[in-house]
VOGU-3710 file (C-alpha; in Angstrom, 3 decimals, decimal comma):
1> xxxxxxxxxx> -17,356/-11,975/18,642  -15,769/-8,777/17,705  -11,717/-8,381/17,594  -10,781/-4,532/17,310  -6,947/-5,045/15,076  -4,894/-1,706/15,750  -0,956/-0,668/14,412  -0,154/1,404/16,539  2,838/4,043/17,288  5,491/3,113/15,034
11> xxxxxxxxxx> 7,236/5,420/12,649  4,325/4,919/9,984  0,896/3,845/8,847  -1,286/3,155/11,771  -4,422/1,981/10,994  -7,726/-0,366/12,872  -10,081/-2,776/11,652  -12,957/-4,227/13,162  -13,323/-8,267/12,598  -16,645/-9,777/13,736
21> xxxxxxxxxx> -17,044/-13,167/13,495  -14,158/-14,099/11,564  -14,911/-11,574/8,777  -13,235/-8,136/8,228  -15,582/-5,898/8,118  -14,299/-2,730/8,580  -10,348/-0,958/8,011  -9,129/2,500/7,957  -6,045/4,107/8,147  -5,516/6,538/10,591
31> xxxxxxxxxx> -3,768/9,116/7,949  -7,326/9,391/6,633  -8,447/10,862/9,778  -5,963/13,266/10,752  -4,868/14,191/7,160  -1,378/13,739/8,586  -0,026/11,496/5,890  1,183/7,957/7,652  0,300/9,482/10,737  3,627/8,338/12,778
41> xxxxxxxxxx> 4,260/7,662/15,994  0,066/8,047/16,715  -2,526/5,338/18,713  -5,039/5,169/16,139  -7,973/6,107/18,008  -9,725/8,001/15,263  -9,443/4,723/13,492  -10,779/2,676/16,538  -13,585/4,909/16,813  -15,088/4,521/13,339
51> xxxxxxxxxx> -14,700/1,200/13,776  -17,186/1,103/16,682  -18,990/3,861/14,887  -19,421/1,708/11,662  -20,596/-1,204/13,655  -23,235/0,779/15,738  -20,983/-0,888/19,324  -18,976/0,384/21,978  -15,853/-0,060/23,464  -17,249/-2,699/25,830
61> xxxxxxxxxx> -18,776/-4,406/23,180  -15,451/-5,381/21,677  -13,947/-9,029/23,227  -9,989/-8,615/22,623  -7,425/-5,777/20,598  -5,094/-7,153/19,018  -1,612/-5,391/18,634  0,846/-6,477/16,225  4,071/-6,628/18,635  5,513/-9,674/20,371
71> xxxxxxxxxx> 4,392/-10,743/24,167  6,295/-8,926/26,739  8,109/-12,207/27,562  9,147/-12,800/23,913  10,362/-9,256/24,053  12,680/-9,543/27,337  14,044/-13,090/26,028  14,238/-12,786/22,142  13,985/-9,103/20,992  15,292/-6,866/23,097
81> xxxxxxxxxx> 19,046/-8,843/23,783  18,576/-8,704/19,696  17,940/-5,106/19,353  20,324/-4,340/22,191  23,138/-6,303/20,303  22,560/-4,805/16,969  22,135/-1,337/18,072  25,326/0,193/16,669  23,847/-0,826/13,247  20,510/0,459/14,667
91> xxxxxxxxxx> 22,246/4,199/15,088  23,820/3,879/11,844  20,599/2,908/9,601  18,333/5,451/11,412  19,098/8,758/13,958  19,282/7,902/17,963  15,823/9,613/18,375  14,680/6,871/15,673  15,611/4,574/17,412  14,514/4,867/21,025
101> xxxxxxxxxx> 11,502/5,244/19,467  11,631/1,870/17,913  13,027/0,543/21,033  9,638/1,958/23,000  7,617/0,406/20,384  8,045/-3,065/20,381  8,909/-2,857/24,710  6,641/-2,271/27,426  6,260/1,373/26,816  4,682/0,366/23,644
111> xxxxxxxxxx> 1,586/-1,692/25,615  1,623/1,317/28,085  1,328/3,543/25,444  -1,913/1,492/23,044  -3,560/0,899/27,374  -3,057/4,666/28,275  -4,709/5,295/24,582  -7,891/3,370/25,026  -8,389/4,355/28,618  -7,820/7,621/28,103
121> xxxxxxxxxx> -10,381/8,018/24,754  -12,862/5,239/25,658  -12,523/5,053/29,343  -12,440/1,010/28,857  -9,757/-1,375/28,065  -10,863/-5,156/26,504  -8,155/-7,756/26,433  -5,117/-6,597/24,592  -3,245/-9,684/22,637  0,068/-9,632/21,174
131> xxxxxxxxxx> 0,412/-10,848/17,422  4,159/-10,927/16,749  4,413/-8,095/13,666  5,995/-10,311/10,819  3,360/-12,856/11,571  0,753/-10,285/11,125  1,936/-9,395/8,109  1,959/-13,415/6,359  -1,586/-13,520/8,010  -3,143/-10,764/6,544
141> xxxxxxxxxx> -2,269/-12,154/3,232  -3,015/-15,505/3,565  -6,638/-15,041/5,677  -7,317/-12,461/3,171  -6,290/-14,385/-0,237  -8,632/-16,935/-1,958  -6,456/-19,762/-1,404  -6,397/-22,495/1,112  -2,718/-23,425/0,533  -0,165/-21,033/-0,410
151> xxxxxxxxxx> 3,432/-20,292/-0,228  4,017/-16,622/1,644  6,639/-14,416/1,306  6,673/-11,510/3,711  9,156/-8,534/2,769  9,878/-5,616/4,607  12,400/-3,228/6,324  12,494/-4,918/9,894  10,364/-5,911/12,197  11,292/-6,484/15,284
161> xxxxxxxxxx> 14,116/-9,663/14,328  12,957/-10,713/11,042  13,333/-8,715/7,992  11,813/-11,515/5,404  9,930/-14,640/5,813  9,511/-17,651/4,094  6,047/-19,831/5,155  3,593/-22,190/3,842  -0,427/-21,346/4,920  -2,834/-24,237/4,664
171> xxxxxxxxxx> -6,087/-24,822/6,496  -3,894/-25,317/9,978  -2,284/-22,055/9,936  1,097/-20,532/8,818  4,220/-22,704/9,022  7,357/-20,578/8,604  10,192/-22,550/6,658  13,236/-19,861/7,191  13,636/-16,268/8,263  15,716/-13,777/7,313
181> xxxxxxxxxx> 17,233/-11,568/10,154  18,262/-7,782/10,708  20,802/-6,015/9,589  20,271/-8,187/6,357  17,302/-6,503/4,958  16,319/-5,781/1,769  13,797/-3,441/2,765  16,245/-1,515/4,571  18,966/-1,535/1,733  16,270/0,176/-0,864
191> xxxxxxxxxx> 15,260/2,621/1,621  19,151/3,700/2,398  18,970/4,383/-1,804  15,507/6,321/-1,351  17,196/8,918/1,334  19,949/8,974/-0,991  18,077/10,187/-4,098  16,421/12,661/-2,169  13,068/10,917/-1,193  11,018/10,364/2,067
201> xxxxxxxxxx> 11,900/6,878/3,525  8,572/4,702/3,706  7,223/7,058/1,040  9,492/7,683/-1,626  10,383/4,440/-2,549  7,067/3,985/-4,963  9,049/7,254/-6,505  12,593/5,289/-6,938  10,271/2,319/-8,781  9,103/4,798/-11,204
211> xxxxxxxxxx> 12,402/6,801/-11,694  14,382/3,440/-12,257  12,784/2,863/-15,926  14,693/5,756/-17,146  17,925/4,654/-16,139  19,839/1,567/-16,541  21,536/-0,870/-14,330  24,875/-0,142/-14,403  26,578/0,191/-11,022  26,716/-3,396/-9,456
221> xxxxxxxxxx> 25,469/-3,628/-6,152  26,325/-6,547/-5,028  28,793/-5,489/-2,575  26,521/-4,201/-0,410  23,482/-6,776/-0,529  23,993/-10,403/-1,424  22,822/-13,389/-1,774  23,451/-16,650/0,361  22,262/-20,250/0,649  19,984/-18,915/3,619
231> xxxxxxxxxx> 18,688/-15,862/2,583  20,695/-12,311/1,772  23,292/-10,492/3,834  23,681/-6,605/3,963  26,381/-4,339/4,616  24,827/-1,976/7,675  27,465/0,424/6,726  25,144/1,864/3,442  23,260/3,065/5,784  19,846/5,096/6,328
241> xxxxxxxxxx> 21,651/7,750/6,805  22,527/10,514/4,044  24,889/11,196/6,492  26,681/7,363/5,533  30,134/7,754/4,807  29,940/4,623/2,890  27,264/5,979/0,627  29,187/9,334/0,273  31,958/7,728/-0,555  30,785/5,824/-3,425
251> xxxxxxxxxx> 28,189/7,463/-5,032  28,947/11,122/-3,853  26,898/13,622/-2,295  23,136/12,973/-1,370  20,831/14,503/-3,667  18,563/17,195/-1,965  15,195/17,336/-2,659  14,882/20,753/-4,714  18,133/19,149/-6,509  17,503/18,195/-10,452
261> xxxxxxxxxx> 17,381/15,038/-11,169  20,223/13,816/-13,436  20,692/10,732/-15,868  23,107/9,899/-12,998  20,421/9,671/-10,620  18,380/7,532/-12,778  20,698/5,006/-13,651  21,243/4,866/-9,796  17,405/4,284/-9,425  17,754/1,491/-12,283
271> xxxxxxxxxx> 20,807/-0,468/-10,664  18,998/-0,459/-7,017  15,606/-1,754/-8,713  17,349/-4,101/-10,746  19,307/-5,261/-7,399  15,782/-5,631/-5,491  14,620/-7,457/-8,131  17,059/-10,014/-8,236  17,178/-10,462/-4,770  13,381/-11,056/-4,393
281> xxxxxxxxxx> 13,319/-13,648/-6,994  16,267/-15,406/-5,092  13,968/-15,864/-1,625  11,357/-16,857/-4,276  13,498/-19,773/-5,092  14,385/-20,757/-1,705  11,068/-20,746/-0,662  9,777/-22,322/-4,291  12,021/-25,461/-2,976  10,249/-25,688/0,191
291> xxxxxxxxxx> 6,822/-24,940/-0,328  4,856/-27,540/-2,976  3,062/-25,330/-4,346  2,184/-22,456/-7,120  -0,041/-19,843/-4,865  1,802/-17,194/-3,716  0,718/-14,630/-0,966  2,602/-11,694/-0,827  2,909/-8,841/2,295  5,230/-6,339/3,803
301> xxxxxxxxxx> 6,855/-3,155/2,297  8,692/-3,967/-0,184  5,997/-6,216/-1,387  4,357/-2,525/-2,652  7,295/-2,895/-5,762  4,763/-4,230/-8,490  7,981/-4,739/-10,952  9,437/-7,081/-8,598  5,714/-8,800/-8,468  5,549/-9,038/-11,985
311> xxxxxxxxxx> 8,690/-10,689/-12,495  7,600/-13,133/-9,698  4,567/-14,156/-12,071  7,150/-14,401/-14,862  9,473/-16,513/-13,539  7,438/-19,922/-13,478  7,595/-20,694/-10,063  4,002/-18,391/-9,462  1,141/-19,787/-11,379  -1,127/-16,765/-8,975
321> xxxxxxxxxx> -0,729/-14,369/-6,799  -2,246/-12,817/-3,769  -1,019/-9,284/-2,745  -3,060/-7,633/-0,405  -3,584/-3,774/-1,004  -2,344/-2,367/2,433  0,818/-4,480/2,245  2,673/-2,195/4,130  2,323/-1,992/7,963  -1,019/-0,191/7,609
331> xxxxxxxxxx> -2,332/-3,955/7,161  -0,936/-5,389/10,189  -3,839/-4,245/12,045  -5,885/-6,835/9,537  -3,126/-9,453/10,081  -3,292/-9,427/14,117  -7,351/-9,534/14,102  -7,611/-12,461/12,008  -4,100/-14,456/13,456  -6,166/-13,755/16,465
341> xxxxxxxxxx> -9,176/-15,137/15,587  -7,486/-18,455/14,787  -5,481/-18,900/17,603  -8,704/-19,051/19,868  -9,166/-22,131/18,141  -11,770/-20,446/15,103  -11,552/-21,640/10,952  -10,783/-17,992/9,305  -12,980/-18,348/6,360  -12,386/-14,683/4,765
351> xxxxxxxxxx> -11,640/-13,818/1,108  -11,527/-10,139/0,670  -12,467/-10,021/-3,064  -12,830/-6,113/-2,835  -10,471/-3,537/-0,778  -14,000/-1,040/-0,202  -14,218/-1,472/3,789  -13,643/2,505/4,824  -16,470/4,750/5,334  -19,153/5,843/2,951
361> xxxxxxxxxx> -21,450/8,965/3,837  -24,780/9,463/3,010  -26,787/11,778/0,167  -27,906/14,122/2,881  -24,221/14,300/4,103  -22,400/14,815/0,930  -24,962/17,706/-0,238  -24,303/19,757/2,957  -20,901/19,531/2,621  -21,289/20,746/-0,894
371> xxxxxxxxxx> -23,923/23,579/-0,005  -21,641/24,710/2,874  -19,136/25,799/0,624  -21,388/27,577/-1,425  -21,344/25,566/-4,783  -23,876/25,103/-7,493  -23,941/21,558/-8,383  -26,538/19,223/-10,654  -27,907/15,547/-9,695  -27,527/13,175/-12,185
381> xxxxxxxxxx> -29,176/9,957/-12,018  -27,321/8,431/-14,333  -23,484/9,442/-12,928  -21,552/6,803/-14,763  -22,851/7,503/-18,192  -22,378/11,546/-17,353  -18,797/11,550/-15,907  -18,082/8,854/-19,108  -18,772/11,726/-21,438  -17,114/14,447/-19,570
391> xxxxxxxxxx> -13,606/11,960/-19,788  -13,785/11,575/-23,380  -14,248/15,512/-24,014  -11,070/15,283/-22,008  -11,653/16,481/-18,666  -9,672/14,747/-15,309  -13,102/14,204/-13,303  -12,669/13,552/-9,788  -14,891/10,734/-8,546  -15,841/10,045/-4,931
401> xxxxxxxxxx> -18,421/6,960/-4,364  -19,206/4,882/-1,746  -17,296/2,735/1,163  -13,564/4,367/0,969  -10,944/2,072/-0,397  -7,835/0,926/1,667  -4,115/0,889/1,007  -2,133/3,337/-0,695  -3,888/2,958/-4,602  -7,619/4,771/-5,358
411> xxxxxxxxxx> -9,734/1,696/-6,817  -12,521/3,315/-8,119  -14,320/5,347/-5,312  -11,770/8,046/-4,103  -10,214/8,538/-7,701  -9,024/10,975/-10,304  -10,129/10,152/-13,401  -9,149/10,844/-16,735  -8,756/10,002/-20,571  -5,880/7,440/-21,001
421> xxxxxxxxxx> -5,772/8,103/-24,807  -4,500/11,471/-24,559  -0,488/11,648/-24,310  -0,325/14,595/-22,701  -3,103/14,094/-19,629  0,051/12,388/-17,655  2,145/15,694/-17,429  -1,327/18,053/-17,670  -2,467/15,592/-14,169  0,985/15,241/-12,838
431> xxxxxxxxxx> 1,197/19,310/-13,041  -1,703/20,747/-12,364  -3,809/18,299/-10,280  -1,354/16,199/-8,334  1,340/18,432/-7,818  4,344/16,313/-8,200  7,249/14,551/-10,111  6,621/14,830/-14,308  8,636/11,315/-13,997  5,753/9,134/-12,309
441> xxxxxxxxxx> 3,450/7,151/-13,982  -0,363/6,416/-13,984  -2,380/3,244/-14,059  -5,297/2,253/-16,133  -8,474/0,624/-14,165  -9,151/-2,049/-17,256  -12,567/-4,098/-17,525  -11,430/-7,824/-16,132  -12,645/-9,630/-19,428  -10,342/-7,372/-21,270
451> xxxxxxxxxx> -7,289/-7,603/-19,529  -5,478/-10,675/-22,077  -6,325/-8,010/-25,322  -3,658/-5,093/-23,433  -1,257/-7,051/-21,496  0,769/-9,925/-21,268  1,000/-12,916/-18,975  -2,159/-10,927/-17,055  -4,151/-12,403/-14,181  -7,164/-11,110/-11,866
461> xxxxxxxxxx> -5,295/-7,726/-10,243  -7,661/-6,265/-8,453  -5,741/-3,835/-6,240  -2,980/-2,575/-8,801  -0,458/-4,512/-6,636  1,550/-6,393/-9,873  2,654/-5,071/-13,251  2,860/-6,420/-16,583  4,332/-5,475/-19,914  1,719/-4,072/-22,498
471> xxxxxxxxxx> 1,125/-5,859/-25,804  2,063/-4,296/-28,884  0,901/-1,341/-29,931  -1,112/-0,741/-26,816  1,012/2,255/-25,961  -0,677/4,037/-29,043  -3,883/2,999/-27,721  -3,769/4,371/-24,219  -0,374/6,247/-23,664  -1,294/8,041/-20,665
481> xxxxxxxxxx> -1,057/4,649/-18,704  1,956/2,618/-20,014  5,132/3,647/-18,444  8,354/4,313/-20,084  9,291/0,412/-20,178  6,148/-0,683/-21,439  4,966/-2,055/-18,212  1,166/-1,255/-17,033  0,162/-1,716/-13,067  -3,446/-1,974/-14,054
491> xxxxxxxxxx> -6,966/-2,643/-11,741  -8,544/-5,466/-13,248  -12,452/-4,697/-12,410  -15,161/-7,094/-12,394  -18,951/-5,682/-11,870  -19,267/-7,480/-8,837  -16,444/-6,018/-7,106  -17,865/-2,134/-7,924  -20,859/-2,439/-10,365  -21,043/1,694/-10,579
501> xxxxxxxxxx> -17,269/1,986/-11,347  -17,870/-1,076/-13,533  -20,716/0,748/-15,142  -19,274/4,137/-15,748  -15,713/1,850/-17,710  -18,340/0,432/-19,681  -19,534/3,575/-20,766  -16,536/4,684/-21,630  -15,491/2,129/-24,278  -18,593/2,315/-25,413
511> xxxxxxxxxx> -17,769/5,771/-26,645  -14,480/4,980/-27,716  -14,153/0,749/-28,019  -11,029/1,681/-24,986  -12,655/0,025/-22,177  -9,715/1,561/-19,591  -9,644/4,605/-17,836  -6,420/6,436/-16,016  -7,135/6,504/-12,714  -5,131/7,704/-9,772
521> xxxxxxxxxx> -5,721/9,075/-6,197  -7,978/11,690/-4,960  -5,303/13,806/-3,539  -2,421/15,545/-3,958  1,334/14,895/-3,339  2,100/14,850/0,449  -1,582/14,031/1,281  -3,354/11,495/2,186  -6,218/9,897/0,099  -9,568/11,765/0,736
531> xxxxxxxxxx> -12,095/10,262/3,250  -15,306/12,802/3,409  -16,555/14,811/1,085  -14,973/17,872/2,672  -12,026/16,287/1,952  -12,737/15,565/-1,940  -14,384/19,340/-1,667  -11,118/20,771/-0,898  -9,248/18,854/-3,408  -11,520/20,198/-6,242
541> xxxxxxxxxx> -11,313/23,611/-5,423  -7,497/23,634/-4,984  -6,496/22,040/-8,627  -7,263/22,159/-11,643  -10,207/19,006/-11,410  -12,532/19,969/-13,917  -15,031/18,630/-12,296  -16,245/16,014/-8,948  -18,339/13,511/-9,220  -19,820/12,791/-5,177
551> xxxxxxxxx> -22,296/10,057/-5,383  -25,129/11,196/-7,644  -23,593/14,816/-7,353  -22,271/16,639/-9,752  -20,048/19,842/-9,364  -18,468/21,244/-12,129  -15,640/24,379/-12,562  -17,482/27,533/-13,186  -20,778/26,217/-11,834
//
């Protein structure tokens, strides 16, 4: 049985996966295809057709698509009247052209739209199922996680009622134990902040995490989002908007983008992390007292905020955690496949111990994308052990392997890579290779078995999802990768999971007893994450990489 999983026109991160069988085989964000980053408000059909292209099928060999949006009757009884009621808050959090948009994504339109799209591109339609979205979300954590009873927390800005959910999975499915509803959102109140500091909503908040270290907590925010015996309740009038009176009021003018960022700015960032973070740990506890148990599966937006994560682990209640890597809504499309896939009656009996299900491309195709651009390069047998060296004479290496990672973090085969001893590689990368803020931090990929020797209260994090203060002295170990407040968001690598990335660590510490590298995205700010090796090409030649490692060959700066 295949089951073709698509998210599909919303304001961000459409993506499709391909699950055959029960097991997810295949995922891939549409952004990779298109190079439009979160490629909004687009049917993913590049993304359904490497799916079928993966699996060697066609359209017609797919049984059901499955959306993540309610049924049409669901919509007309439950969400629309909702939306409908709420709409003034609607118009205040988001502009009117937002959100008609939203309105024509989770109505009829939106099934008209995903139908027209596979008609129109593969000239056949299979069944098209409904997967509510927030249930999506708790399934792609829980089908995905390695535990057969969990609580789940799902976090996000809104979906189409809910805006957090508390559940229990277990071998009979997902049992939700309390919702929390729009306009109370804490999704929605950190994103109001983002627009406010002069970020992209649903892509600057990963930027407000960072800034919020050098800052501190002082303005109280409890005003605006509190906390209740049922959940959390938001003041719509802090909207996302910089346009919100109440925000201008308060805290003054927006900053603009090109605007310098000021200690006032920062403490800002501080007091809205340290609000998020309090508020998360407070649905923790709700759902801790209704859920017997110590596994916890995170998904949704805001479920990307590894501080809030690592506090979860510290707080007792979490003895381990599941976060899946495309927590956002670009895993929905996993979430709807496998919900799917239970609901026709079928044990889901998936663990995805790895996050390498994109597309990988052959010898033959990565040399002719190399030779078409007219560069000399070397093959080396033995890449690991070659692109070790070239990291401890201190040059950032890109490094482009294999099946493509998914979700927003490079794990090891569509990766910068670079010496994490050296202080000064996080402004030389931040500078001249990524493009972007001197105030964001890297991570360290870290062998698995030597995760207790650099951080504390660690566990198996395999998809630099959670974050966790660095032991003492470890800063003047590996500087490069410990943020300002001592925390580390590390990838915690076995050799099974990527025996060549595995390899080439090894051979690092090796060298230099540091068995960590810095590793961080094969991009650049405002793009996506490479996919082909024209792709990776094109990133080498426009920063300063010193050199690219694509499979077995080796390019290198000045031939």
């Amino acid at each position: 049985m295949y089951i073709i999983g698509m998210k599909y026109w919303g304001p961000h991160d459409g993506s499709a996966c391909l699950v055959k069988d029960g097991k997810l085989v295949f995922v891939i964000e549409e952004e990779r295809l298109t190079r439009v980053k979160h490629a909004p408000y687009t049917a993913p059909v590049n993304a359904v057709r490497a799916c079928l292209e993966y699996a060697h099928i066609t359209i017609r060999d797919v049984d059901f698509v499955a959306c993540p949006r309610s049924s049409p009757r669901m919509q007309r009884q439950m969400v629309l009247p909702h939306i409908l009621a709420n709409l003034s808050t609607y118009l205040r959090m988001h502009s009117w052209q937002t959100a008609i948009l939203a309105l024509q994504s989770i109505t009829n339109l939106g099934a008209l739209t995903i139908y027209a799209a596979l008609a129109k591109h593969f000239g056949h339609v299979p069944k098209i199922v409904s997967i509510p979205h927030d249930q999506a979300h708790l399934a792609s954590a829980f089908y995905c996680s390695p535990f057969e009873r969990a609580a789940l927390l799902n976090i996000e800005g809104f979906a189409e009622m809910t805006t957090a959910v508390l559940a229990e999975g277990d071998p009979y499915g997902i049992r939700r134990v309390q919702e929390v509803r729009f306009p109370n959102s804490l999704g929605c109140f950190y994103a109001a902040f983002t627009d406010w500091l002069g970020f992209q909503v649903n892509e600057g908040e990963g930027k407000v995490m960072g800034l919020a270290p050098y800052g501190t907590p002082v303005y109280p925010l409890s005003h605006i989002i509190r906390t209740t015996q049922h959940g959390i309740e938001y003041d719509g009038r802090y909207g996302l908007d910089q346009a919100s009176r109440k925000l201008k009021r308060e805290f003054g003018p927006p900053r603009k983008p090109t605007d310098q960022i000021t200690q006032r700015h920062k403490d800002i960032a501080s007091s809205v992390q340290a609000r998020l973070e309090d508020i998360g740990l407070h649905l923790l506890r709700i759902l801790a007292s209704k859920v017997n148990t110590d596994n916890l599966c995170l998904s949704g937006g805001v479920a990307l905020n590894v501080k809030m994560n690592g506090l979860f682990l510290q707080s007792g209640l979490v003895k381990d955690m599941f976060v899946i890597p495309t927590a956002n809504d670009a895993g929905l499309s996993i979430g709807a496949a496998l919900e799917l896939y239970r609901c026709l009656g079928h044990q889901v009996n998936y663990v995805m111990n790895n996050a390498y299900l994109g597309p990988s491309y052959s010898e033959s195709e990565i040399q002719k994308s190399i030779t078409q651009q007219g560069l000399a390069y070397k093959y080396q047998p033995h890449i690991a052990e070659t692109v070790a060296d070239l990291i401890v004479n201190g040059q950032i290496v890109g490094w482009f392997q294999d099946r493509m990672e998914i979700g927003p973090r490079a794990l090891g085969n569509r990766s910068i890579l670079a010496d994490p001893r050296i202080s000064a590689m996080k402004d030389r990368i931040n500078s001249r290779v990524k493009h972007r803020e001197s105030f964001r931090p890297f991570c360290p990929s870290i062998l698995d078995e030597a995760k207790d020797d650099y951080m504390t209260g660690a566990i198996q994090s395999p998809f630099m999802t959670i974050a966790f203060q660095a032991k003492p002295g470890i800063r003047d170990t590996v500087p490069a990768v410990v943020h300002v407040d001592g925390s580390m968001r590390p990838q915690t690598l076995t050799e099974t999971a990527n025996p060549k990335f595995y390899k080439l660590i090894r051979a690092f510490a090796s060298k230099t007893n540091v068995p960590v590298v810095l590793n961080t995205s094969l991009n650049v700010m405002g793009e996506p994450i490479c996919c082909t090796p024209k792709d990776a090409i094109n990133c080498f030649l426009t920063t300063d990489l010193d050199a690219i490692a694509l499979g077995n060959f080796l390019v290198m700066k000045g031939g």
